[in-house]
Gaussian input, Z-matrix of N, CA and C with variables (Angstrom, degrees):
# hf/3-21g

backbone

0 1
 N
 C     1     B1
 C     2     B2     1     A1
 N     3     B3     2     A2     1     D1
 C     4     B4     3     A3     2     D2
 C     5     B5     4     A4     3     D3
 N     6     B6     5     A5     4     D4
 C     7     B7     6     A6     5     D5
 C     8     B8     7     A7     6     D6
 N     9     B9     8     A8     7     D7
 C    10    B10     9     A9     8     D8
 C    11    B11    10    A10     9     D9
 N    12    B12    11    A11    10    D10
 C    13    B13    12    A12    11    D11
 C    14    B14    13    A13    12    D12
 N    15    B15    14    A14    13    D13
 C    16    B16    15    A15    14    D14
 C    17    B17    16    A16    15    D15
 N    18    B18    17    A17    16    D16
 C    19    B19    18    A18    17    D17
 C    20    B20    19    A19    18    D18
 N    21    B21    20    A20    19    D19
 C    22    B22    21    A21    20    D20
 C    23    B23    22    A22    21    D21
 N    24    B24    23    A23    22    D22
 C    25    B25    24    A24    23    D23
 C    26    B26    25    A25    24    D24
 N    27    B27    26    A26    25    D25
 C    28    B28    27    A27    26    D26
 C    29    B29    28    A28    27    D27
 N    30    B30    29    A29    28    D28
 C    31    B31    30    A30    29    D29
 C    32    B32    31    A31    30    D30
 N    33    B33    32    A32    31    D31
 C    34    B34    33    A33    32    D32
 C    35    B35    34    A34    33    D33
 N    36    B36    35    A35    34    D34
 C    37    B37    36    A36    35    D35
 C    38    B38    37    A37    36    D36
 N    39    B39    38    A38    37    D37
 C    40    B40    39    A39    38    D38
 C    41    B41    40    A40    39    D39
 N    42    B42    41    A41    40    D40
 C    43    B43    42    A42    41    D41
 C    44    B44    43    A43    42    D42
 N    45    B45    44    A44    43    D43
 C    46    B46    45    A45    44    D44
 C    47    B47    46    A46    45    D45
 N    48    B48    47    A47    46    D46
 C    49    B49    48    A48    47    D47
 C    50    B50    49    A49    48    D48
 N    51    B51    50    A50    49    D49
 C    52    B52    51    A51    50    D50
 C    53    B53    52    A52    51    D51
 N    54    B54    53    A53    52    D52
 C    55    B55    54    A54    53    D53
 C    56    B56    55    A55    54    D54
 N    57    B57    56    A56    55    D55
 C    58    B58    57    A57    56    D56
 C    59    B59    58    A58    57    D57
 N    60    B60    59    A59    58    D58
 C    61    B61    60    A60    59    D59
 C    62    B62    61    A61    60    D60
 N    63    B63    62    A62    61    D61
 C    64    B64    63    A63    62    D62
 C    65    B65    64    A64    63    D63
 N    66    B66    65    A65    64    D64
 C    67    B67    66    A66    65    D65
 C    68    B68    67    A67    66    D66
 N    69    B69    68    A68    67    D67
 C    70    B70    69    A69    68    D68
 C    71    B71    70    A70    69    D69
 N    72    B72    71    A71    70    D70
 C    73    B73    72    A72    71    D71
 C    74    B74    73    A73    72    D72
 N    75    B75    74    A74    73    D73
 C    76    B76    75    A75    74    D74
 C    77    B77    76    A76    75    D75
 N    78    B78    77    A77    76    D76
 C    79    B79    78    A78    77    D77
 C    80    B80    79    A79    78    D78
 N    81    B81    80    A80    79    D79
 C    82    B82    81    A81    80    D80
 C    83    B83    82    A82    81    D81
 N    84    B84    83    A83    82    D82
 C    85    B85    84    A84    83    D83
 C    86    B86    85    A85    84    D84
 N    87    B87    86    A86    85    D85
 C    88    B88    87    A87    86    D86
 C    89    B89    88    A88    87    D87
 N    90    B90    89    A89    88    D88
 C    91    B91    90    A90    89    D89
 C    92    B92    91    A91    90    D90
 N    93    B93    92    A92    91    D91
 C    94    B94    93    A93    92    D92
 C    95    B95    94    A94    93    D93
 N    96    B96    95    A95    94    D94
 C    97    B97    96    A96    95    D95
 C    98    B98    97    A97    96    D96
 N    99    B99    98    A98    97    D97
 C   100   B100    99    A99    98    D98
 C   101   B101   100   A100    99    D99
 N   102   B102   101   A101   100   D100
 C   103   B103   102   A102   101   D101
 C   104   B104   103   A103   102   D102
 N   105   B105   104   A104   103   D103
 C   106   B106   105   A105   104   D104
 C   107   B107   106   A106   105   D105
 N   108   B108   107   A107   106   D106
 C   109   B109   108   A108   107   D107
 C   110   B110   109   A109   108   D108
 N   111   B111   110   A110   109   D109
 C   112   B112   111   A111   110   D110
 C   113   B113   112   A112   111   D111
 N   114   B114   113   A113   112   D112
 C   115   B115   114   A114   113   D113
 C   116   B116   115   A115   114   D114
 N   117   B117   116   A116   115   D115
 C   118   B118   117   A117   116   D116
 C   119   B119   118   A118   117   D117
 N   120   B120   119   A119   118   D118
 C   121   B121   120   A120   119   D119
 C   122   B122   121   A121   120   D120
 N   123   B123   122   A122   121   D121
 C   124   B124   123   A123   122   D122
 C   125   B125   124   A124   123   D123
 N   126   B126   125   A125   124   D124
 C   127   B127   126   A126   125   D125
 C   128   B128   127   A127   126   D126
 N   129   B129   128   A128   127   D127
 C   130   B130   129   A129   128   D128
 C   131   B131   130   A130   129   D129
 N   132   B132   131   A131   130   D130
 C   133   B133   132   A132   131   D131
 C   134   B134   133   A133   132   D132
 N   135   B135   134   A134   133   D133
 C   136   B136   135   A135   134   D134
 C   137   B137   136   A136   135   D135
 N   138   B138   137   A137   136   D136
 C   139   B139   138   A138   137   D137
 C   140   B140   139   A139   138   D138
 N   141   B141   140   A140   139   D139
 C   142   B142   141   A141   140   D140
 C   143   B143   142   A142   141   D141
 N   144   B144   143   A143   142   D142
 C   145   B145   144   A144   143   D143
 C   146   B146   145   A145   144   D144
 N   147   B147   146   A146   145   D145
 C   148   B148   147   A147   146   D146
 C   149   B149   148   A148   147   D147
 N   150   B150   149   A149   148   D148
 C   151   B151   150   A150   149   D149
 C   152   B152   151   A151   150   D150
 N   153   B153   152   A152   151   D151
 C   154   B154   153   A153   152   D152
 C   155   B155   154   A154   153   D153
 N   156   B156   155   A155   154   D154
 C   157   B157   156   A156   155   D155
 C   158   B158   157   A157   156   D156
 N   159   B159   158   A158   157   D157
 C   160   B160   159   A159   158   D158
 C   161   B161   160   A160   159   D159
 N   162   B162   161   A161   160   D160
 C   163   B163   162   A162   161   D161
 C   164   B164   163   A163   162   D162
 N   165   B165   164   A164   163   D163
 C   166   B166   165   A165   164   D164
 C   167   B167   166   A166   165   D165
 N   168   B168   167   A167   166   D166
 C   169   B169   168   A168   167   D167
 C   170   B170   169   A169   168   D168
 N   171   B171   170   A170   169   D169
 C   172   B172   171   A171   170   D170
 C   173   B173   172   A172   171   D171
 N   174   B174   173   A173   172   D172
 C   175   B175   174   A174   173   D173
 C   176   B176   175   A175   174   D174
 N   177   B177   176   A176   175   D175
 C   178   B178   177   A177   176   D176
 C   179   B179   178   A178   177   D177
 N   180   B180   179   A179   178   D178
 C   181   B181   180   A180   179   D179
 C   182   B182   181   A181   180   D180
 N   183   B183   182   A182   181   D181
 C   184   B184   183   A183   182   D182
 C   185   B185   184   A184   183   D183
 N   186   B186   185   A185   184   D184
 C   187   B187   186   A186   185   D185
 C   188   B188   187   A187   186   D186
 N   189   B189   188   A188   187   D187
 C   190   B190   189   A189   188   D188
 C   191   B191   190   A190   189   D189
 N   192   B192   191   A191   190   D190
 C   193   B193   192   A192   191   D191
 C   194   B194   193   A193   192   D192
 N   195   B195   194   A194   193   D193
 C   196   B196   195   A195   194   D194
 C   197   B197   196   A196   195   D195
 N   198   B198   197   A197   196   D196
 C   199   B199   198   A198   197   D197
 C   200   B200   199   A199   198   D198
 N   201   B201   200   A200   199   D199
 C   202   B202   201   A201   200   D200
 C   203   B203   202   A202   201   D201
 N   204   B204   203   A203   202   D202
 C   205   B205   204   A204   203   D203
 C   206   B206   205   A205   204   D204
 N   207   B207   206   A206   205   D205
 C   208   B208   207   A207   206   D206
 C   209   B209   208   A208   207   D207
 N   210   B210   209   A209   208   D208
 C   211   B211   210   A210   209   D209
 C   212   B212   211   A211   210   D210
 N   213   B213   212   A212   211   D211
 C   214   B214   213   A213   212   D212
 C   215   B215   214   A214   213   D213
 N   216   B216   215   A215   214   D214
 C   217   B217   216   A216   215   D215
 C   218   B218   217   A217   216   D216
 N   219   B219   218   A218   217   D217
 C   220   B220   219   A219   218   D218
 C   221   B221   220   A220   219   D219
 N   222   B222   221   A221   220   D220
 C   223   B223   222   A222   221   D221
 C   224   B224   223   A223   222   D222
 N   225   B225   224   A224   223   D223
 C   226   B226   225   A225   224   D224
 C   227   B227   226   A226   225   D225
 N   228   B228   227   A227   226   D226
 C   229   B229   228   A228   227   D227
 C   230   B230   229   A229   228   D228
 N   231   B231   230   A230   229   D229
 C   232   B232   231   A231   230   D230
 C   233   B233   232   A232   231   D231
 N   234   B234   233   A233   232   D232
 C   235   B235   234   A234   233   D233
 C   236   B236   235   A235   234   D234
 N   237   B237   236   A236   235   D235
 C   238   B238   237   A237   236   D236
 C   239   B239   238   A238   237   D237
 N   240   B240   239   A239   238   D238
 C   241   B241   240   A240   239   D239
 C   242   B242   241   A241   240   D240
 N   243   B243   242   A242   241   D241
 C   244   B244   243   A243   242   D242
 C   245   B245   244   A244   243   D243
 N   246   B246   245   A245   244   D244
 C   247   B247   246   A246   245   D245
 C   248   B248   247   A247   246   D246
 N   249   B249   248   A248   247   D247
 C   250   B250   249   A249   248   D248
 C   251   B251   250   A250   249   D249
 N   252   B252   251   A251   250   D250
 C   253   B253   252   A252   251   D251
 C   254   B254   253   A253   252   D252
 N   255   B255   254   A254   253   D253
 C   256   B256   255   A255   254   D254
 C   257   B257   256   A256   255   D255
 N   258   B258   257   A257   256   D256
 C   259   B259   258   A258   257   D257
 C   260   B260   259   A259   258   D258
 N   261   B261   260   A260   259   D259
 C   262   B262   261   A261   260   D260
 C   263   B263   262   A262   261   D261
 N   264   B264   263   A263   262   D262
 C   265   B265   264   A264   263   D263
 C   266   B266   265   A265   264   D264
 N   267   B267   266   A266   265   D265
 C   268   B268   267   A267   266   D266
 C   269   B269   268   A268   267   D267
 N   270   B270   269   A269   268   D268
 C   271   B271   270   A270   269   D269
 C   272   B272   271   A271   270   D270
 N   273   B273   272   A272   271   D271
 C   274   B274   273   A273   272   D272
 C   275   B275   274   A274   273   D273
 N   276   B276   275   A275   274   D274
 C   277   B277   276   A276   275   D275
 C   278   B278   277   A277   276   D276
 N   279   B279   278   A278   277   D277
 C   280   B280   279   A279   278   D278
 C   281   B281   280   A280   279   D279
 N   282   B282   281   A281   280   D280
 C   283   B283   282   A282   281   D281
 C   284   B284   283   A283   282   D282
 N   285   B285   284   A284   283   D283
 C   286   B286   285   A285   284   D284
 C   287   B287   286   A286   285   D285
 N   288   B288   287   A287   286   D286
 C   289   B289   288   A288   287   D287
 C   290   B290   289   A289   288   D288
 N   291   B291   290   A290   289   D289
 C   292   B292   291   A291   290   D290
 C   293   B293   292   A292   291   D291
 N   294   B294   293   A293   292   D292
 C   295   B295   294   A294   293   D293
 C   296   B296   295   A295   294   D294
 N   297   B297   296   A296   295   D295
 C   298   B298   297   A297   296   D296
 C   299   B299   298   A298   297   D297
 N   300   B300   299   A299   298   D298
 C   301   B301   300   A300   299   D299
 C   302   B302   301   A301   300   D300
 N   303   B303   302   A302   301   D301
 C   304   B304   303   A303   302   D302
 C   305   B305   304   A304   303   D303
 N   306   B306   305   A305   304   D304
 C   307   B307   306   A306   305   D305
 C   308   B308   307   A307   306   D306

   B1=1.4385
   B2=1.5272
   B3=1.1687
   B4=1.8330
   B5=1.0532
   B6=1.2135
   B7=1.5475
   B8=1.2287
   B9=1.4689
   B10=1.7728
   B11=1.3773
   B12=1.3338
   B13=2.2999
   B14=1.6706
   B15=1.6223
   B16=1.1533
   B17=1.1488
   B18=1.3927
   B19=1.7283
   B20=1.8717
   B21=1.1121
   B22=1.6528
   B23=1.5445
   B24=1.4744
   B25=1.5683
   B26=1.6256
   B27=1.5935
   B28=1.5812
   B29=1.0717
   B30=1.5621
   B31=0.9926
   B32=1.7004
   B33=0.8604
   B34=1.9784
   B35=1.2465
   B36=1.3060
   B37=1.4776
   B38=1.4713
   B39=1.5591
   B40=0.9603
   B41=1.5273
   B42=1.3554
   B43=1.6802
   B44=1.4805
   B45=1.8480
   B46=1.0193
   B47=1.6432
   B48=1.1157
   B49=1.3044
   B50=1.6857
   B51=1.3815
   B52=1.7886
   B53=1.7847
   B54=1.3924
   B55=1.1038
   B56=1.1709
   B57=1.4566
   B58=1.8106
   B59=1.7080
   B60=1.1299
   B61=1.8425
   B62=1.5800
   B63=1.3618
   B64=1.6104
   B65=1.7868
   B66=1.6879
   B67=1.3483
   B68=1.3193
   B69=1.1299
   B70=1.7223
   B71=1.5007
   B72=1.5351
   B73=1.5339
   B74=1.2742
   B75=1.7495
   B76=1.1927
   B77=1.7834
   B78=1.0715
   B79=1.9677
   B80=1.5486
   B81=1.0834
   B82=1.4413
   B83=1.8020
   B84=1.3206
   B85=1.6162
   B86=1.4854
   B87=1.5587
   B88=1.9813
   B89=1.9098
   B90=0.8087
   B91=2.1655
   B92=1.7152
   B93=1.8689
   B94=1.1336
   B95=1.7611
   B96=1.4615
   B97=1.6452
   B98=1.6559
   B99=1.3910
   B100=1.0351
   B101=1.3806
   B102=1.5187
   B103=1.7534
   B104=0.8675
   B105=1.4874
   B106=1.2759
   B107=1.4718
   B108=1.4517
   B109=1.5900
   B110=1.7818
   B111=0.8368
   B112=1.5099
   B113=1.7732
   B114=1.3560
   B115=1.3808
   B116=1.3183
   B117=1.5025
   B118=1.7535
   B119=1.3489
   B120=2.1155
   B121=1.4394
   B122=1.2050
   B123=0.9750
   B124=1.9499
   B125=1.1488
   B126=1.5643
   B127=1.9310
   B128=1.8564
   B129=1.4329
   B130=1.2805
   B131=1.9988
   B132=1.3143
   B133=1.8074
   B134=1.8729
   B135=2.0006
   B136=1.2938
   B137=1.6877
   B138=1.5523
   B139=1.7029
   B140=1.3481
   B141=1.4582
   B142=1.8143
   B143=1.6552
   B144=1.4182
   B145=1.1959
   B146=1.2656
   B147=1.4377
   B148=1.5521
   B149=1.7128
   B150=0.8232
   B151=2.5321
   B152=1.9061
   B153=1.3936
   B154=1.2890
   B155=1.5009
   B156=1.5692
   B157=1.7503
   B158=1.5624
   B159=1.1839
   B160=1.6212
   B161=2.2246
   B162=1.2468
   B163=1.8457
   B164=2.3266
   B165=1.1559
   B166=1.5190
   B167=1.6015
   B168=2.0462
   B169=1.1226
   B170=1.4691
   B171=1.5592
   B172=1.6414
   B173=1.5480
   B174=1.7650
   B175=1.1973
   B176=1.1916
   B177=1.6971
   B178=1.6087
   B179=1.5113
   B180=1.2452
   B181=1.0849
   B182=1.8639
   B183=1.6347
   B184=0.8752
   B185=1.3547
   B186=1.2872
   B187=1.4628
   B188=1.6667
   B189=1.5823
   B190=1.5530
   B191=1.6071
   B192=1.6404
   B193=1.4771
   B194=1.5370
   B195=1.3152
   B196=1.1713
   B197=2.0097
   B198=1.3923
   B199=1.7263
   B200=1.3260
   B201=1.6807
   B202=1.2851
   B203=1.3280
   B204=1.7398
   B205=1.2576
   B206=1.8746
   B207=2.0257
   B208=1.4136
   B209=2.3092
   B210=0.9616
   B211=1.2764
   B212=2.0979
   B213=1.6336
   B214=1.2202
   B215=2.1565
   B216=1.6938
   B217=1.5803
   B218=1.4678
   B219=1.2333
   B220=2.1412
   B221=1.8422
   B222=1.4474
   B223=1.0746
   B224=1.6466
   B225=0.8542
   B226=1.3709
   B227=1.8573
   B228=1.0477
   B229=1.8725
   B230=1.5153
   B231=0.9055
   B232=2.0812
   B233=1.6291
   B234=1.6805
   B235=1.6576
   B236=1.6037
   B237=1.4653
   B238=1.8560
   B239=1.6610
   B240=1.5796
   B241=1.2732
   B242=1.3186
   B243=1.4516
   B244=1.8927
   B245=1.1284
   B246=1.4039
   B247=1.4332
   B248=1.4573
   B249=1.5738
   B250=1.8649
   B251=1.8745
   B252=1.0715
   B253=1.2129
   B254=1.7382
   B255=1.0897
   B256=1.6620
   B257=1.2144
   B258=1.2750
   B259=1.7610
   B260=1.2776
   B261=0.8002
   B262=1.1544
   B263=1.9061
   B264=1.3562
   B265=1.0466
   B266=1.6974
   B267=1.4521
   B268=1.7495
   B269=1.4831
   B270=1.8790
   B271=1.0829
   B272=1.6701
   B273=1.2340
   B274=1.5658
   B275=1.5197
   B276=1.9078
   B277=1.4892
   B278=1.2644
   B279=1.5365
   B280=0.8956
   B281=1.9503
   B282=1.7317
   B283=1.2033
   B284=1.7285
   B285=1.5594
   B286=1.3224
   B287=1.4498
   B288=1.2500
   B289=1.8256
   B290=1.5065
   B291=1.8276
   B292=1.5484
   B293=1.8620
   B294=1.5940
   B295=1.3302
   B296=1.4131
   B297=1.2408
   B298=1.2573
   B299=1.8082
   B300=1.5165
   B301=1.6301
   B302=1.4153
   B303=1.3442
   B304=1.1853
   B305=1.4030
   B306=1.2775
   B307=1.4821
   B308=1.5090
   A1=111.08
   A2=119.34
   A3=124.32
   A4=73.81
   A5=130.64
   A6=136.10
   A7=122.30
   A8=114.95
   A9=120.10
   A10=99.44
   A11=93.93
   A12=106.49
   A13=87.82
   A14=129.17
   A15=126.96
   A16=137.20
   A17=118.21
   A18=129.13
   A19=79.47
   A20=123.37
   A21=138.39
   A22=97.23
   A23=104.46
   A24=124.79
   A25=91.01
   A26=101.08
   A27=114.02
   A28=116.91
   A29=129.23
   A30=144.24
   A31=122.88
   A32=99.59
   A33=115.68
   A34=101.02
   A35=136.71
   A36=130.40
   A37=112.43
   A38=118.86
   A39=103.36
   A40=165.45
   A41=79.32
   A42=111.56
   A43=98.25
   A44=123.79
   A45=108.13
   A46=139.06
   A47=105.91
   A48=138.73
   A49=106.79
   A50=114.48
   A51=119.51
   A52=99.63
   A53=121.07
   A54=100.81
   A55=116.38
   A56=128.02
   A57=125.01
   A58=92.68
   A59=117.85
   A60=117.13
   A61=94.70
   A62=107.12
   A63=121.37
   A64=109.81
   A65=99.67
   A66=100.08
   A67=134.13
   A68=128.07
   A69=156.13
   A70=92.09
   A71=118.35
   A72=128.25
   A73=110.49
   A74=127.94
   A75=128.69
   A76=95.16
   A77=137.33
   A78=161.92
   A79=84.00
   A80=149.10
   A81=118.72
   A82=105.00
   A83=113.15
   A84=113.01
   A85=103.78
   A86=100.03
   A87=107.82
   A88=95.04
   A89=61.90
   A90=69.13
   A91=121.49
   A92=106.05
   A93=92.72
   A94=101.53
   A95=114.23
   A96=110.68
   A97=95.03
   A98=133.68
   A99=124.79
   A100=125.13
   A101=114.24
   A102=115.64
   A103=100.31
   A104=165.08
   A105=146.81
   A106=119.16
   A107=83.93
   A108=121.10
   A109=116.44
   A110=119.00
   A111=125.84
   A112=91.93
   A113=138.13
   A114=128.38
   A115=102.91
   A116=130.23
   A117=112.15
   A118=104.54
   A119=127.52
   A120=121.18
   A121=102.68
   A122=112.22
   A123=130.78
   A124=105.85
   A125=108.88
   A126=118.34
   A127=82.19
   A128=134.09
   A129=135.88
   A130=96.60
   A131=127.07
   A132=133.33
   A133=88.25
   A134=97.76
   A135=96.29
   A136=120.29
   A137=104.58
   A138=94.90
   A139=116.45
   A140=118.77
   A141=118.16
   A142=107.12
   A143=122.40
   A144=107.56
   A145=129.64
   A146=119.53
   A147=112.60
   A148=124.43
   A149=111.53
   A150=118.66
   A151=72.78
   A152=122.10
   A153=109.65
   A154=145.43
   A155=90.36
   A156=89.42
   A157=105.01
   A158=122.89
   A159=125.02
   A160=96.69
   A161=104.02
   A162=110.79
   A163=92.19
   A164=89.22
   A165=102.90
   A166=88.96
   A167=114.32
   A168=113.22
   A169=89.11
   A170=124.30
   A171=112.25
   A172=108.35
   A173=118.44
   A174=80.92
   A175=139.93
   A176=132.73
   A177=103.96
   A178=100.87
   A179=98.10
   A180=117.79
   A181=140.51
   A182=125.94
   A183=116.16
   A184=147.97
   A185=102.21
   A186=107.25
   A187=105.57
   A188=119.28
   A189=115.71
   A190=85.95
   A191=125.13
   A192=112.42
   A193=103.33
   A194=160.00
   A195=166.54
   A196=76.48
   A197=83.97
   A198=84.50
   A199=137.30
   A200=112.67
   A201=125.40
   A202=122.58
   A203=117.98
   A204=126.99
   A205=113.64
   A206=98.04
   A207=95.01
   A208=111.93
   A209=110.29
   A210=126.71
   A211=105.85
   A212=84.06
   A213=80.75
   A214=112.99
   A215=108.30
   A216=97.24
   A217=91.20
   A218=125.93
   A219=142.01
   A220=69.20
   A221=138.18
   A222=136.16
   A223=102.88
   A224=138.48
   A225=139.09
   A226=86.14
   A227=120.57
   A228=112.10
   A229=105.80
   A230=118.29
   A231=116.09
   A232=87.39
   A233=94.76
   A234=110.80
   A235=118.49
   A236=110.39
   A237=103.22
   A238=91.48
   A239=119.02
   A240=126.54
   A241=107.76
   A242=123.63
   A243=118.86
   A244=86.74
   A245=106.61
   A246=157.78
   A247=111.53
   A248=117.42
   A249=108.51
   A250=98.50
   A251=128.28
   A252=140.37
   A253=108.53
   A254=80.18
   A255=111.61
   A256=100.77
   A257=100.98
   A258=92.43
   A259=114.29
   A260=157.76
   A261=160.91
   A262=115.87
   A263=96.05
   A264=99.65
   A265=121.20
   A266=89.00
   A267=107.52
   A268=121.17
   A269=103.50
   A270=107.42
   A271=129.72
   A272=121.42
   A273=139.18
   A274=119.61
   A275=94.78
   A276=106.91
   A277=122.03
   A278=146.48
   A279=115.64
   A280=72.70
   A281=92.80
   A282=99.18
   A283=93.74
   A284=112.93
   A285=95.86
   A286=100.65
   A287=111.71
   A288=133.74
   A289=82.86
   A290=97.44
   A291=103.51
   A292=91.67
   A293=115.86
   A294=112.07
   A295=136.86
   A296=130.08
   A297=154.94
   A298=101.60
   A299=105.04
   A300=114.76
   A301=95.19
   A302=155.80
   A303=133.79
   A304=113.56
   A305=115.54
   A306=140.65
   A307=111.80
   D1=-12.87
   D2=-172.50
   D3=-84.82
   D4=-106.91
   D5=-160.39
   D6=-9.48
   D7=-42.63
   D8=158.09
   D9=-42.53
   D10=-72.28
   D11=-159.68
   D12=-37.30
   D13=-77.05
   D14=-175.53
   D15=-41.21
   D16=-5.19
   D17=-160.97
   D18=-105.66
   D19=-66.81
   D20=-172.98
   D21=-35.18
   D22=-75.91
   D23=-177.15
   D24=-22.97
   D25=-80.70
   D26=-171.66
   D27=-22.31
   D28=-71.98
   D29=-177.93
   D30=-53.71
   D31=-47.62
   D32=151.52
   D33=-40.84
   D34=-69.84
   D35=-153.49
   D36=-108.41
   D37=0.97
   D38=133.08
   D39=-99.84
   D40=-10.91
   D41=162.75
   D42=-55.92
   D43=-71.54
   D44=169.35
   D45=-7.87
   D46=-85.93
   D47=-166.67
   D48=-71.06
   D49=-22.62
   D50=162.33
   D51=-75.85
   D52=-48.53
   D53=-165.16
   D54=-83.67
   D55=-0.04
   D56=176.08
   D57=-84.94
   D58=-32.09
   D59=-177.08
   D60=-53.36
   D61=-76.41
   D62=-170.66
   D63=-27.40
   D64=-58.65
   D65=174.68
   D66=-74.88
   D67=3.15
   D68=-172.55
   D69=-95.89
   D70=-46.85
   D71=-154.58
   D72=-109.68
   D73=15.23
   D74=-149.52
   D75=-111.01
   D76=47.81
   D77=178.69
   D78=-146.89
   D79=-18.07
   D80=-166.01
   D81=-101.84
   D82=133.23
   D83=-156.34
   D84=-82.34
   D85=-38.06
   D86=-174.15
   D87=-49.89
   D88=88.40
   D89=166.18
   D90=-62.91
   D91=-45.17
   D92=-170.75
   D93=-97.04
   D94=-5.35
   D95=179.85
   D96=-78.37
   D97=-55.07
   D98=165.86
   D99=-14.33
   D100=-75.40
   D101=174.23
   D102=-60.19
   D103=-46.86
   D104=127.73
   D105=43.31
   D106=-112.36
   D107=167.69
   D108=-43.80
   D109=-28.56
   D110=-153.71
   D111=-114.32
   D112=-42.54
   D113=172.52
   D114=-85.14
   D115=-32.64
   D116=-178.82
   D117=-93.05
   D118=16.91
   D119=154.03
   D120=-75.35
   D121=-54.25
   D122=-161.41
   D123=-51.24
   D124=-45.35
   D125=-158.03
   D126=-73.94
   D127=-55.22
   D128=-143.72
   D129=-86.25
   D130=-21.97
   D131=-164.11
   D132=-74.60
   D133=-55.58
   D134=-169.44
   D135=-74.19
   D136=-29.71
   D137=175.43
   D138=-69.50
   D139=-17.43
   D140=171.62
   D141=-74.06
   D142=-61.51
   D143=177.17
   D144=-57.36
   D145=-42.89
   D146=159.75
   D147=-59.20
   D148=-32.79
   D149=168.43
   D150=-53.17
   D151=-92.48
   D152=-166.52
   D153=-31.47
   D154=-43.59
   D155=173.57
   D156=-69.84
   D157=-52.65
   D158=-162.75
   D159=-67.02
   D160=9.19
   D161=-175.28
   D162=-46.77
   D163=142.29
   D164=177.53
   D165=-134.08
   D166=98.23
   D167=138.99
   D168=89.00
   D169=38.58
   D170=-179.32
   D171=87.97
   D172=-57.34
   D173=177.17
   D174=-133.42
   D175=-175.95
   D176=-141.79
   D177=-116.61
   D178=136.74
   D179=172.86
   D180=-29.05
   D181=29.26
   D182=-158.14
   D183=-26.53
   D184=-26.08
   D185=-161.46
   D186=-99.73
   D187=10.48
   D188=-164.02
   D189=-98.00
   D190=-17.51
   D191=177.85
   D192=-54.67
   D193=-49.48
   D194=-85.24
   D195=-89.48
   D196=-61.99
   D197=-166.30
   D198=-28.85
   D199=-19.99
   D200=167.24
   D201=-69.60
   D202=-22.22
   D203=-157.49
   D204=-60.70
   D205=-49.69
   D206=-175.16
   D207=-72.34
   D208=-12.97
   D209=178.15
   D210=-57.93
   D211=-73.58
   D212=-170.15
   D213=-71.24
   D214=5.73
   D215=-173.23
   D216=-87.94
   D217=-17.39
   D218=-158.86
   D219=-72.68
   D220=-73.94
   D221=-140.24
   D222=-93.92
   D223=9.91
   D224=-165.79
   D225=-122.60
   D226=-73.86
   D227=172.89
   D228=-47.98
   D229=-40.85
   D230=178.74
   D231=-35.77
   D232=-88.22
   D233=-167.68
   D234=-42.40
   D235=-22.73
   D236=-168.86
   D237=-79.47
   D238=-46.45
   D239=-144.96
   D240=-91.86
   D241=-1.82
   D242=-178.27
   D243=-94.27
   D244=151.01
   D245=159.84
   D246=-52.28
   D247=83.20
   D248=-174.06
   D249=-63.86
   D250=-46.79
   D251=174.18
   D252=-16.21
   D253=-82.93
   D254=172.69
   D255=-36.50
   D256=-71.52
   D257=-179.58
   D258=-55.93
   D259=-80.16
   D260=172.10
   D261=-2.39
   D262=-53.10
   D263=-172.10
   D264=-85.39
   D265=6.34
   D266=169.20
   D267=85.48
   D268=16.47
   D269=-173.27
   D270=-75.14
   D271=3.15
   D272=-166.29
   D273=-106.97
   D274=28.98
   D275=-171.49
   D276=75.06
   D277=33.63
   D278=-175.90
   D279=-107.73
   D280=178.32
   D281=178.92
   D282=-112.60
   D283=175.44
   D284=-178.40
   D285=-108.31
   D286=178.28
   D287=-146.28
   D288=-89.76
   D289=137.33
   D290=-174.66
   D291=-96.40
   D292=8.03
   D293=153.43
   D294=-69.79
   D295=-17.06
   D296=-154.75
   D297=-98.84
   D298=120.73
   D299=-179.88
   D300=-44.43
   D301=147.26
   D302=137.46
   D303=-127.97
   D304=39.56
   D305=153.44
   D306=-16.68

C-alpha cells in the first residue's frame, strides 16, 4: 500500500515539476530535445532530492529515487504521443474564449 501512496505522490510531483520545465522552456523550438531535457531534468531534480531525504546517517540513499522513474515515463509518453495539431485546433474540449474578436 506505500508503494501506491508513493506511485500517486510521484506522479503529483512529477507532473508538477514537468510542467513548470515545459513552461520555463516554452521559446525553445526543438520540441522533441526539449521533452528530452525537461523529463530526464525532472526524472534526475526528483531522484537527488528524494536519495537525500530517505539519507541514513549522511548518506543518501541512491537507489530509493527509482520510484520516480514509472511517474515521470506515464508523463514523458503523454507529451511525445499528443497531437500538437489537435491541440491547437481546440479539439480536447476546450470551448473557445468568449474574449476573442470572432468577427
Amino acid at each position: 500500500m506505500r508503494v501506491i501512496g508513493l506511485l500517486f505522490v510521484g506522479l503529483l510531483i512529477t507532473w508538477l515539476l514537468s510542467r513548470i520545465g515545459l513552461r520555463l522552456l516554452r521559446g525553445w523550438d526543438g520540441e522533441g530535445s526539449k521533452l528530452l531535457f525537461v523529463h530526464g531534468g525532472t526524472l534526475a531534480l526528483c531522484w537527488v532530492i528524494y536519495a537525500f531525504a530517505r539519507a541514513d546517517n549522511g548518506v543518501p540513499d541512491w537507489f530509493a529515487g527509482h520510484i520516480f522513474f514509472a511517474p515521470q515515463v506515464v508523463w514523458a509518453l503523454r507529451d511525445i504521443l499528443r497531437d500538437p495539431e489537435r491541440e491547437a485546433a481546440g479539439a480536447l474540449g476546450r470551448r473557445p474564449s468568449r474574449f476573442q474578436n470572432n468577427n
